[in-house]
N, C-alpha and C positions, 0 to 999 in steps of 0.2 A: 504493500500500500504506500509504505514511506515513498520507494522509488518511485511508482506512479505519479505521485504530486510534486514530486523533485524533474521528473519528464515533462510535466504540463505545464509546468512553471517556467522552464526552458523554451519551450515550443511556443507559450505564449512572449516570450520576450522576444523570441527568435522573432515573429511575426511583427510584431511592435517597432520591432530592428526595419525589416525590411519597409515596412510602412514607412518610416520616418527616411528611409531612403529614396522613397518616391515622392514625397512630398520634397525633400533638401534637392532631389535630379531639380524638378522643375521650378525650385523658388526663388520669384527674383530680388531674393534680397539684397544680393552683393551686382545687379546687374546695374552698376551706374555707370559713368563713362571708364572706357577702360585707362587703364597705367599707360601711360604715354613712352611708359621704358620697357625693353624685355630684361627683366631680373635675370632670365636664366643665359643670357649673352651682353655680357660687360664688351665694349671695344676694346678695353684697357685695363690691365691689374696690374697697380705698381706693388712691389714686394718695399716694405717698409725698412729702413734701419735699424738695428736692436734700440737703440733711444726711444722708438717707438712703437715695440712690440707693444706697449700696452695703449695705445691711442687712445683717448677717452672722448676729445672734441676734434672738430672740423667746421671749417668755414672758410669763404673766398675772399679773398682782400678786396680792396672796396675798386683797386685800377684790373682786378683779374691778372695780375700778373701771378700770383702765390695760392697755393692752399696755403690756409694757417690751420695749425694742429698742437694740441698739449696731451701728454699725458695725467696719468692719475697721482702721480708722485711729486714731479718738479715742477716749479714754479718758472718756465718756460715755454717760448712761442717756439714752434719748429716753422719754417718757410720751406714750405716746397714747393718744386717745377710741375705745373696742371698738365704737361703733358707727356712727362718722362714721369712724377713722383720723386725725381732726385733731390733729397736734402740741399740746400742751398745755403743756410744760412739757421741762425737760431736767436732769441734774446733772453736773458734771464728779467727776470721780473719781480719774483718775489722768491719768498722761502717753500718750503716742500711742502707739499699737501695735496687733500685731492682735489684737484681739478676736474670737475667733471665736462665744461662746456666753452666753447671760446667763438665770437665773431664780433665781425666789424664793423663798424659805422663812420661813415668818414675818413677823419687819418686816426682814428682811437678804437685797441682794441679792449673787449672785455674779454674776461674769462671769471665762469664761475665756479665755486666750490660747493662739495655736494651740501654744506649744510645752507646754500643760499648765497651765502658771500658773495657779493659779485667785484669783482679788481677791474678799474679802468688805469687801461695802459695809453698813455698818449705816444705820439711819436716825438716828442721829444719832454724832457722834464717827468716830477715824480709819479709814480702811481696813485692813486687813490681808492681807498677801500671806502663801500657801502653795504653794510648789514642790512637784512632784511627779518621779516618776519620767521622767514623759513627757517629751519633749523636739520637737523642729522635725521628726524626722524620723515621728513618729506624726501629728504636726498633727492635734491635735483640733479637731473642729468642730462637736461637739453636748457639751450642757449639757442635764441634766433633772435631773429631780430624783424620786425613789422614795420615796413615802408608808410604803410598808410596812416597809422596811429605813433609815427616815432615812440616806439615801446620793445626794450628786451623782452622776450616771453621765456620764461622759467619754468621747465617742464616737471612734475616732482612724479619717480619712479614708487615715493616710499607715498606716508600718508598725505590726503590729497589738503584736508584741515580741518577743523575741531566742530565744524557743525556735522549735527546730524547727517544730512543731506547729501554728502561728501563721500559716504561710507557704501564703496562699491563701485567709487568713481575714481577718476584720474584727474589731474587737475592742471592747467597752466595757468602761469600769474604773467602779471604785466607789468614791469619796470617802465615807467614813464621817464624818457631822459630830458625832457623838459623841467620835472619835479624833481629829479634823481629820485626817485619814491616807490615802490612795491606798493600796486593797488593788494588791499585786504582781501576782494572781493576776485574771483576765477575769471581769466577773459572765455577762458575754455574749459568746461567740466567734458571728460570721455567715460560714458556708461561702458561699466568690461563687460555687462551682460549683452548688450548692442555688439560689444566687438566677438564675444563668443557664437556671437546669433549668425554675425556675416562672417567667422571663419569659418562655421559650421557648415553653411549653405552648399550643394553640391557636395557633399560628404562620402564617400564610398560606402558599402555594405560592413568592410572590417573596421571603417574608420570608427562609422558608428556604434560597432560589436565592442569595442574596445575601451569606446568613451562609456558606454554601460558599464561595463565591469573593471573600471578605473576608478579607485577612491582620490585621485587627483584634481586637479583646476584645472586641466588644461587648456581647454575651451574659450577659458575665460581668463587666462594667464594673460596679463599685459603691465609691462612696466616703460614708459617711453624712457630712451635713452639718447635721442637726438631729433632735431625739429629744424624746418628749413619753409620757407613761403617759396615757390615754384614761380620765375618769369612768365611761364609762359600759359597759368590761367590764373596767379595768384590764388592756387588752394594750397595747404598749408599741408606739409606730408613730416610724418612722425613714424622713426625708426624705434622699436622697442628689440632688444636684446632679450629681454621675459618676454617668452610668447612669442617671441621670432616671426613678428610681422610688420609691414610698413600701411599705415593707416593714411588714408587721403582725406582732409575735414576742406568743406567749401568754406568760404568769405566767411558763411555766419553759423558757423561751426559744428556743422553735419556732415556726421561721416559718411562718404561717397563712395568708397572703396577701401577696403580689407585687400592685402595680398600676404600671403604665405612665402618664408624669406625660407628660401633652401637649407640647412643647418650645418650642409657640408662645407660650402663655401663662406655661408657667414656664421662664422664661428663665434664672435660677439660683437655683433652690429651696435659702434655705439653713435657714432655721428654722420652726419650728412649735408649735405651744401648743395648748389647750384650754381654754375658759371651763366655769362651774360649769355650764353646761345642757350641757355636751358637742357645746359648737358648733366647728369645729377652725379655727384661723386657721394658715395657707401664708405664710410670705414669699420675696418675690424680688427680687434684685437686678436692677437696672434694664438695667445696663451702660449705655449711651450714652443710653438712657432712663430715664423713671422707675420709682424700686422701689414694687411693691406689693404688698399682704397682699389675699389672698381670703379668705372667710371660706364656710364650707360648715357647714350645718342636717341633722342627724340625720336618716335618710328614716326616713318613717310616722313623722315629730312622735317618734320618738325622746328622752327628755328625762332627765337626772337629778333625782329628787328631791329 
């Protein structure tokens, strides 16, 4: 008898399985415009320096002549060549820490640290530190920067903040460099059940056998670890390293596309940028290997003006 109800029990999920697979074939959840990149064909992989096997940020200099890039450790900008990846040149800046985020504005770079911290670097004379609200347990990990709102966005991988409301969400803040100030208030909250909802969609039969009998998150695993506004429709794309996906949010900050980041190749996606033609550069950390930035080409010659 035991067996019996241990078979039906089965046979019923089995079916439930396959159900939920014909609904995710045909659901247009994730069906918005597509990725303007092919993830799974980079034109370009530069193999990193050991300086920066552990790349934490990425970002474009404000003439395209450089990626700027820091690691998690030293209080340093690396310059590199956009079209080789060759080291070129380096600045120190501060003391060691972690750095998790760096871009530019103007001739002044920032870079931030995972508890908030944000360091502005001018091109000539001292630095200057601005504390924010954030702290170790939001761990920010993405830095961009918003043209239309002159505002750093600060991505936090850890807690999103102390209201209720927050709880299940991901959150970006908004440095006003007008105010130098950290709005209190989220320019961008990300539901992870929305994100679990659109990496689920089109799901295979094993994918979903699996997520049944998985006591994990993973569905709904998202932590951003790099953030970039795109030339070429101004939608705002966020790399997470948790959860291994690159999220697309429109102007007013709905998520338009979910994509699934290969894990062989990105081994921990933490930053990402875009050059003036709207070519998107990925970085990642090496871990026991070398870090490298891929770089992806607009499909159909895509190009900004």
């Amino acid at each position: 008898m035991t067996v019996f109800l241990i078979g039906s029990v089965i046979v019923l999920l089995l079916f439930g399985i396959i159900a939920a697979c014909k609904r995710n074939t045909t659901d247009p959840a994730n069906a918005g415009p597509a990725l303007p990149y092919r993830l799974d064909a980079p034109d370009a992989t530069f193999d990193l320096p050991q300086e920066l096997s552990e790349i934490s940020g990425l970002a474009m200099s404000s003439d395209g002549r450089h990626l700027l890039a820091v690691n998690d450790e030293e209080g340093t900008v690396f310059f590199l060549h956009p079209e080789t990846g060759a080291l070129e040149s380096s600045r120190v800046f501060g003391k060691k820490g972690d750095y998790e985020g760096i871009e530019m504005v103007g001739s002044d770079i920032f870079a931030v640290k995972s508890n908030g911290t944000l360091v502005r670097i001018p091109e000539t004379g001292d630095t200057s530190i601005y504390p924010t609200h954030l702290n170790e347990e939001n761990d920010v990990e993405g830095l961009g920067y918003d043209s239309t709102r002159n505002c750093l966005m600060l991505a936090c991988k850890g807690k999103s903040g102390k209201d209720d409301v927050l709880k299940g969400k991901k959150a970006i803040y908004a440095f006003d460099l007008a105010t130098l100030r950290l709005n209190e208030t989220p320019a961008y909250v990300i539901d992870r059940d929305e994100i679990g909802r659109l990496k689920g969609a089109g799901a295979g039969f094993w994918e979903n056998l699996l997520g049944v009998f998985s006591s994990g998150d993973d569905a709904r695993a998202f932590g951003p670890s790099g953030l970039a506004f795109s030339p070429l429709d101004n939608n705002l794309y966020i790399i997470a390293s948790v959860g291994k996906v690159l999220v697309m949010l429109n102007p007013d900050g709905k998520i338009i596309r979910v994509e699934k980041l290969d894990p062989d190749r990105f081994k921990q996606p933490e930053g990402l940028c875009f050059d003036r033609a709207g070519r998107l550069y990925i970085s990642s950390e090496g871990g026991k290997h070398q870090g490298r930035i891929f770089r992806f080409s607009p499909r159909d010659g895509q190009r900004v003006d």
